[in-house]
C-alpha positions in Angstrom: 0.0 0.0 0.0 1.1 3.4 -1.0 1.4 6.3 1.4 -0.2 9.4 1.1 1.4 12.2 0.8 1.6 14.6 3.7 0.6 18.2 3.6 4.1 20.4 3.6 6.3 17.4 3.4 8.8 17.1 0.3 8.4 13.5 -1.4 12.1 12.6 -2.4 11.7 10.5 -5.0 9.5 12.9 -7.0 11.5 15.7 -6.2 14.3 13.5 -7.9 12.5 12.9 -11.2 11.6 16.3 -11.4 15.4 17.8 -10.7 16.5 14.7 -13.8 13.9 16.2 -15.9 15.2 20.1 -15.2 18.8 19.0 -15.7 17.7 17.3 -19.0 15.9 20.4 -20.3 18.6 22.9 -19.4 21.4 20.4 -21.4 21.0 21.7 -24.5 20.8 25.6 -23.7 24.3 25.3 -21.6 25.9 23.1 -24.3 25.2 26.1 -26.4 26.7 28.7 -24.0 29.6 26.4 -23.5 30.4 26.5 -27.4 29.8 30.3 -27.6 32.6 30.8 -24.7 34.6 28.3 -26.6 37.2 25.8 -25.7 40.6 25.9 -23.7 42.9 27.0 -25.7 46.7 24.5 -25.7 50.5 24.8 -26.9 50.8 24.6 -30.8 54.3 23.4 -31.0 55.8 26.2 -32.5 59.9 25.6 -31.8 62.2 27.8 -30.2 60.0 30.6 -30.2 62.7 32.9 -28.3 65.2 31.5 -31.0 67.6 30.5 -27.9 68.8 27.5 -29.6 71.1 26.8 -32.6 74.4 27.6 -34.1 75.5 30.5 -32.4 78.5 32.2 -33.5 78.8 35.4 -32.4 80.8 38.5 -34.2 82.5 40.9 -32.1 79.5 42.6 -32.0 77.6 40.3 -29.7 75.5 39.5 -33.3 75.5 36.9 -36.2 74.7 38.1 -39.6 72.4 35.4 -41.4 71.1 34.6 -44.8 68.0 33.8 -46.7 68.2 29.9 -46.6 70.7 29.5 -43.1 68.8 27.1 -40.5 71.2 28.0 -38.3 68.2 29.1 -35.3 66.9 25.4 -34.4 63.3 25.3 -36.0 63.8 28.4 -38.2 64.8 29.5 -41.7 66.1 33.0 -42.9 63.8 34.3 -46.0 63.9 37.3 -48.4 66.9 39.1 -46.8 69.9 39.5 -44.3 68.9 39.4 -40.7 71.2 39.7 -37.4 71.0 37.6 -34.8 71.7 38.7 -31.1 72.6 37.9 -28.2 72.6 40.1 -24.9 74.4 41.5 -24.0 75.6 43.2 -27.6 77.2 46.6 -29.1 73.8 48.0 -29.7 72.3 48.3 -26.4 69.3 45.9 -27.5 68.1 43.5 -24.5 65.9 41.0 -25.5 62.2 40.2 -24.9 62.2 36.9 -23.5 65.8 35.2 -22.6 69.1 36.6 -23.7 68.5 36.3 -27.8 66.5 37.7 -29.8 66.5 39.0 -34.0 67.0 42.2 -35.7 65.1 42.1 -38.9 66.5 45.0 -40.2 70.3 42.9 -40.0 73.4 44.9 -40.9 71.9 46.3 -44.5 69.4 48.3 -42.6 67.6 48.5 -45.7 64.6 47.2 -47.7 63.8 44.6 -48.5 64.1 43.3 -45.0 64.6 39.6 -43.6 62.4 37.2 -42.6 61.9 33.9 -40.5 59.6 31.2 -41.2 58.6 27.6 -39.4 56.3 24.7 -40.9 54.1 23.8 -37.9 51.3 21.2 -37.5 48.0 22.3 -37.8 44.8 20.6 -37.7 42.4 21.6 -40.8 39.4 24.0 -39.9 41.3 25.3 -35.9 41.8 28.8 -35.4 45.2 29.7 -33.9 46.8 32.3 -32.0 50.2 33.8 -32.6 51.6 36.3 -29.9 55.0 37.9 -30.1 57.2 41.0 -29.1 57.6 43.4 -31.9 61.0 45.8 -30.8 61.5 49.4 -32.0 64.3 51.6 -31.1 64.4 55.2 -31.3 61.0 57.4 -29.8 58.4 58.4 -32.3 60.3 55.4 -34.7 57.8 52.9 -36.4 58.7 49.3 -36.9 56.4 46.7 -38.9 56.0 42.8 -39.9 54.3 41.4 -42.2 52.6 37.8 -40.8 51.1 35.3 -43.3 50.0 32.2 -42.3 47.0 29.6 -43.7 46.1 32.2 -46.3 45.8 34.9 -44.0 48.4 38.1 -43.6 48.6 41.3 -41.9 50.9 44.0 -40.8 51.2 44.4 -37.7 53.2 47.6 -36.9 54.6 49.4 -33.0 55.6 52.8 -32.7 58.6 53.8 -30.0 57.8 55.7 -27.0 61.4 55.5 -25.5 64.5 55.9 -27.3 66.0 52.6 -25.9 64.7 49.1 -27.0 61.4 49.1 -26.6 58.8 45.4 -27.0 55.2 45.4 -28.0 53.1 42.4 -27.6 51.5 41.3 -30.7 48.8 39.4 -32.1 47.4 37.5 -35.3 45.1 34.7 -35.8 44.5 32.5 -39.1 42.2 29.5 -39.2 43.9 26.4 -40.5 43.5 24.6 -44.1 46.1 22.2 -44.0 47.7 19.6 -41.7 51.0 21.6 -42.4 50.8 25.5 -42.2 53.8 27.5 -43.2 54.3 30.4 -40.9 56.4 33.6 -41.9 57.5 36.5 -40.6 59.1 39.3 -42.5 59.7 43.3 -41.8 58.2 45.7 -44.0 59.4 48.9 -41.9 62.4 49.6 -39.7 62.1 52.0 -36.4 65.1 53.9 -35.6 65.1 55.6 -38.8 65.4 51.9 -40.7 68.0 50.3 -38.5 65.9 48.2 -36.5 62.5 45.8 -36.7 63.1 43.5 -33.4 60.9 40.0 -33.2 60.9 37.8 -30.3 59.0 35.5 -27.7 56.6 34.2 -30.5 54.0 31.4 -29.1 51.8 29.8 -31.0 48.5 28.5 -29.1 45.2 25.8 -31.1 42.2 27.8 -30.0 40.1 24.8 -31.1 37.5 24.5 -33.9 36.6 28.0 -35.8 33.5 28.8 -34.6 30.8 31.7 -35.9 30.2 34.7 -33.8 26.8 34.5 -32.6 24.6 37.8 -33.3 23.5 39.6 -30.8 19.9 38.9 -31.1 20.8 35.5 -30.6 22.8 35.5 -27.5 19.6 37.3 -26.0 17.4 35.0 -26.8 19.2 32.5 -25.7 20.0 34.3 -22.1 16.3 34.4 -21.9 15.2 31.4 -22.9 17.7 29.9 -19.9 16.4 32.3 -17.8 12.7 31.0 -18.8 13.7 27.7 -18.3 15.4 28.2 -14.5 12.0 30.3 -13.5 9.9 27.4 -15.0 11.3 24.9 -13.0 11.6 26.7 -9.4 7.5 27.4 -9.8 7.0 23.2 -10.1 9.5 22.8 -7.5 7.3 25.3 -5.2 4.0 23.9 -6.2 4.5 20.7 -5.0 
C-alpha cells in the first residue's frame, strides 16, 4: 500500500524525477553557451620561439649576420633578406624580450627589403590559432612593422617607439587552418630607428580549437532568456508541490 502524501512534506523520489527532468531540459541551452565561450585553448608546438637555440656564433658585435636559406636558429629559416642575430648583451644596447637572444630584422643592411623567418608547424584543418609575439622598436616616435602570413591569412602588424632605448610590443594574429602543415612567416616591411631596427621575439603559438561563428547579438539574448525562462519554470514546479 502506497502512502499518502503529507501536507508540507517534500516526497524525495518525485522531487528527484523532477530535478532529472530540469537538468535534461537545461542540457541543450548550456551546451550552447559552452560553445559560444569556446574551448581551452593548448600549446601549438611552435619551436624555439625565443630562437635561444642553434648555431650560435657570435661576431665581435655580440651579433650573427644570417642569410636567406641559413637554419642555423633550431626550427627556423632566414627568407627574403639579411637578418642579425643577437645575443645580450651586444654593441647595440638591445636587450631581449624573453631570454638573452632575440632578431633584428632590419640585420646589418638596414635597408629594404628586409629579412624574414619562417617555421612549418602542425595544424589541424578547420582550428583557429593564435600567434603572440614582441615586436622591438628603437628610437622614440620610430615605427617598426611585420608582415605575418600564415594559412592564407596576412597582416601588418606595426609598433611605434615611446622610448629611445629598446622598446617590445606584444602582438597578435590569428589564421584559421587549411592544412595539416601550415607554413608560418615573418618578414619586416618597416624599420624603427630611422630603418635600423625591426626586433621580433618571444613568439608562441597556441590551437584555439575548432573556428567557430560569432553568434549575433539577437541570438545571445534569446538565448539568455530562454535559460532564464527555463530556470523560472522549474523553481515554480519545485514550489508547487
Amino acid at each position: 500500500m502506497s502512502k499518502k502524501p503529507v501536507a508540507g512534506h517534500v516526497n524525495l523520489e518525485t522531487e528527484g524525477i523532477e530535478m532529472r527532468h530540469r537538468v535534461r531540459s537545461l542540457s541543450p541551452w548550456l551546451c550552447a553557451w559552452t560553445l559560444m565561450l569556446g574551448t581551452a585553448s593548448a600549446d601549438a608546438g611552435l619551436l624555439n620561439g625565443s630562437f635561444e637555440d642553434g648555431a650560435f656564433v657570435a661576431d665581435g658585435n655580440g651579433a650573427m649576420s644570417l642569410f636567406p636559406g641559413d637554419t642555423s636558429i633550431t626550427g627556423w629559416t632566414v627568407s627574403t633578406s639579411e637578418l642579425a642575430w643577437i645575443t645580450t648583451p651586444n654593441n647595440f644596447s638591445l636587450v631581449a624580450s624573453d631570454g638573452v637572444f632575440s632578431l633584428d630584422l632590419a640585420g646589418y643592411d638596414d635597408a629594404a627589403p628586409y629579412g624574414g623567418v619562417e617555421q612549418s608547424v602542425t595544424t589541424t584543418i578547420g582550428n583557429e590559432y593564435l600567434l603572440t609575439f614582441d615586436l622591438g622598436t628603437f628610437g622614440t616616435g620610430t615605427i617598426a612593422s611585420i608582415l605575418v602570413t600564415a594559412g592564407g591569412t596576412s597582416d601588418t602588424l606595426s609598433a611605434t617607439a615611446t622610448i629611445a632605448g629598446t622598446e617590445w610590443h606584444a602582438q597578435s594574429f590569428s589564421f584559421v587552418a587549411t592544412s595539416t602543415n601550415t607554413l608560418l612567416s615573418l618578414v619586416g616591411t618597416t624599420a624603427s630607428g630611422n630603418g635600423i631596427y625591426i626586433g621580433l621575439d618571444n613568439l608562441l603559438l597556441t590551437d584555439q580549437g575548432p573556428a567557430q561563428a560569432v553568434p549575433e547579438p539577437a541570438s545571445l539574448t534569446l538565448l539568455g532568456l530562454g535559460t532564464i525562462a527555463l530556470i523560472g519554470a522549474a523553481r515554480r514546479r519545485r514550489q508547487a508541490v
